[in-house]
N, C-alpha and C positions, 0 to 999 in steps of 0.2 A: 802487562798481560798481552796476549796474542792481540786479543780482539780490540784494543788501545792503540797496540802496534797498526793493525788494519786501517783505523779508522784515521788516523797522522799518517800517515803511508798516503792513503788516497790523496790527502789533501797536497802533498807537497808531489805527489805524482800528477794531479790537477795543473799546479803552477809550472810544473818542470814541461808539460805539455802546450801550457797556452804558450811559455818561453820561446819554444823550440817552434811552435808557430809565427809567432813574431820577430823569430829569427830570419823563418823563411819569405813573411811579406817583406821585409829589411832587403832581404838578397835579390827577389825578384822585382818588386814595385818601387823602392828608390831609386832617383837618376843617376847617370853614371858618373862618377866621381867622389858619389858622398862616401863616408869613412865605411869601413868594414866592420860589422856588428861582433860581439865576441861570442862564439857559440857558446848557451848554456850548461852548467857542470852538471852532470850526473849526478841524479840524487844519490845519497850515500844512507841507502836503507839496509838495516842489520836485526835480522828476524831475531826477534828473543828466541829463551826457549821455547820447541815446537810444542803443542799438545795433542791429542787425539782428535780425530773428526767425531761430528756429531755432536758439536759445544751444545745446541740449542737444545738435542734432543734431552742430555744430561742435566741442564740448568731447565726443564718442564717437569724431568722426573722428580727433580729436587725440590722442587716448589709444590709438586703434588705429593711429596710424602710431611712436606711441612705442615702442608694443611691438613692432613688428617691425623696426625698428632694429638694425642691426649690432650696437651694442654694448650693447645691453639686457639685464638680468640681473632676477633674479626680485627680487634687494637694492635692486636699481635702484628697482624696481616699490614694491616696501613702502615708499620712500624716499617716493615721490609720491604712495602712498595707492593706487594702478592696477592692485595683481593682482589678475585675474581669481578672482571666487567663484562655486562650484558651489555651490546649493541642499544643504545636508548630506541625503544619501538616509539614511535609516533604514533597518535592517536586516529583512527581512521576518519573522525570527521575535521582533520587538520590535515588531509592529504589534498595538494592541490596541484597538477601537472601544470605542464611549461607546454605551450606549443609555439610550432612554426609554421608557415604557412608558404606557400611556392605558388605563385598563378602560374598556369600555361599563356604559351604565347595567342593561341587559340582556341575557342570552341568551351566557353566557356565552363575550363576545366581546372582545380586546382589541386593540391596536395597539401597534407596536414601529418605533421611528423610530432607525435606526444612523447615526452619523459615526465619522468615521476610518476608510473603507473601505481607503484606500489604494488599489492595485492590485489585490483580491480584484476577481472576477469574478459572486459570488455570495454567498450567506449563508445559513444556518442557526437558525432557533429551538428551541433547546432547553429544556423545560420537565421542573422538579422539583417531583412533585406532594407533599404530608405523608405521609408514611411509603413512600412509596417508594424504592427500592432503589438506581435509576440516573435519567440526564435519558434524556430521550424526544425525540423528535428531532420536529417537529409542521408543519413550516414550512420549504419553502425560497425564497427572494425574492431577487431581484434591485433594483437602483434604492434609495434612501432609506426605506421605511417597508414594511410589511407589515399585513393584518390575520390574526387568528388566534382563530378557535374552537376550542373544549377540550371535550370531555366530563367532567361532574363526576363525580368520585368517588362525592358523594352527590345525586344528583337533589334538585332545590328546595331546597337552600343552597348560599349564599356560601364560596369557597374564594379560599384564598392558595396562589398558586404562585409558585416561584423561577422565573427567566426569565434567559438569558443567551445570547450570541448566538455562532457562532463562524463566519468567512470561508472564503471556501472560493477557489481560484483552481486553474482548472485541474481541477476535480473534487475539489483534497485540500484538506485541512487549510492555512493562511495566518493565518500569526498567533497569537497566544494569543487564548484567548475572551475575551468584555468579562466585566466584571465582574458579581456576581450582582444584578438588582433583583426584588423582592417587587411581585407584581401580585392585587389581590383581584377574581375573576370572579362575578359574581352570577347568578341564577339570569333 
């Protein structure tokens, strides 16, 4: 079939390419005298018969008139490869974003860059300063990244703070918080 053809096609158009690469480091980067490489042969690709475009649109219509067929069973389905897949949804309190964290070189100022928002509507910075008692809540942002100023603890040094982030949907809690990362704020 075409789409068989396609997919052996690439491959050996892949190899005939890295070839004709390594032909040319051969010609350029070995010293002079070493032997002369033999240029690669042209792939020798010979289109089956053509078909009409739009394969995919014709092979979804085909699949959707199967399934609505009188006597179509879900066994049926499995049988041809054809049941319909949902996206697997995750359960909202198994959603847990990834952050990153960026200090500035100065002024004790950093950045917080979240994925795996999911469905959260907003988000939360919460910072755990050394010897304090609970996280402090510093930041709330919307969209991919935030920035965040601190006040240190001790004026004119360097501090490490825990930082971890937690979603918010709806005004409440969404999710478990990300995990803890350590950010050092300079003065």
């Amino acid at each position: 079939s075409v789409f068989q053809f396609l997919a052996d096609a690439a491959v050996e158009i892949e190899a005939y390419k890295r070839s004709v690469k390594e032909y040319r480091e051969i010609i350029t980067e070995e010293n002079i005298g070493e032997p002369n490489p033999q240029f690669p042969a042209n792939p020798a690709l010979a289109l089956p018969a053509s078909i009409d475009t739009g394969m995919f649109e014709r092979l979804v219509n085909l699949v959707e008139r199967i399934r609505v067929a009188p006597n179509y069973t879900d066994q049926i389905g499995a049988l041809l490869g054809i049941l319909p897949t949902q996206p697997e949804q995750i359960a909202p309190s198994e959603v847990k974003p990834t952050i990153q964290t960026f200090a500035a070189e100065t002024g004790y100022h950093f950045s917080v860059v979240v994925e795996g928002r999911k469905e959260a509507d907003m988000w939360e910075v919460l910072i755990l300063k050394k010897g304090a008692t609970g996280w402090q809540s510093v930041k709330t942002a919307v969209g991919k990244s935030v920035d965040v100023t601190v006040t240190p603890t001790t004026p004119n040094e360097a501090e490490q703070i825990q930082v971890r982030v937690q979603l918010k949907k709806n005004n409440q809690n969404y999710g478990q918080p990300s995990d803890i990362v350590y950010v050092t704020v300079n003065p």
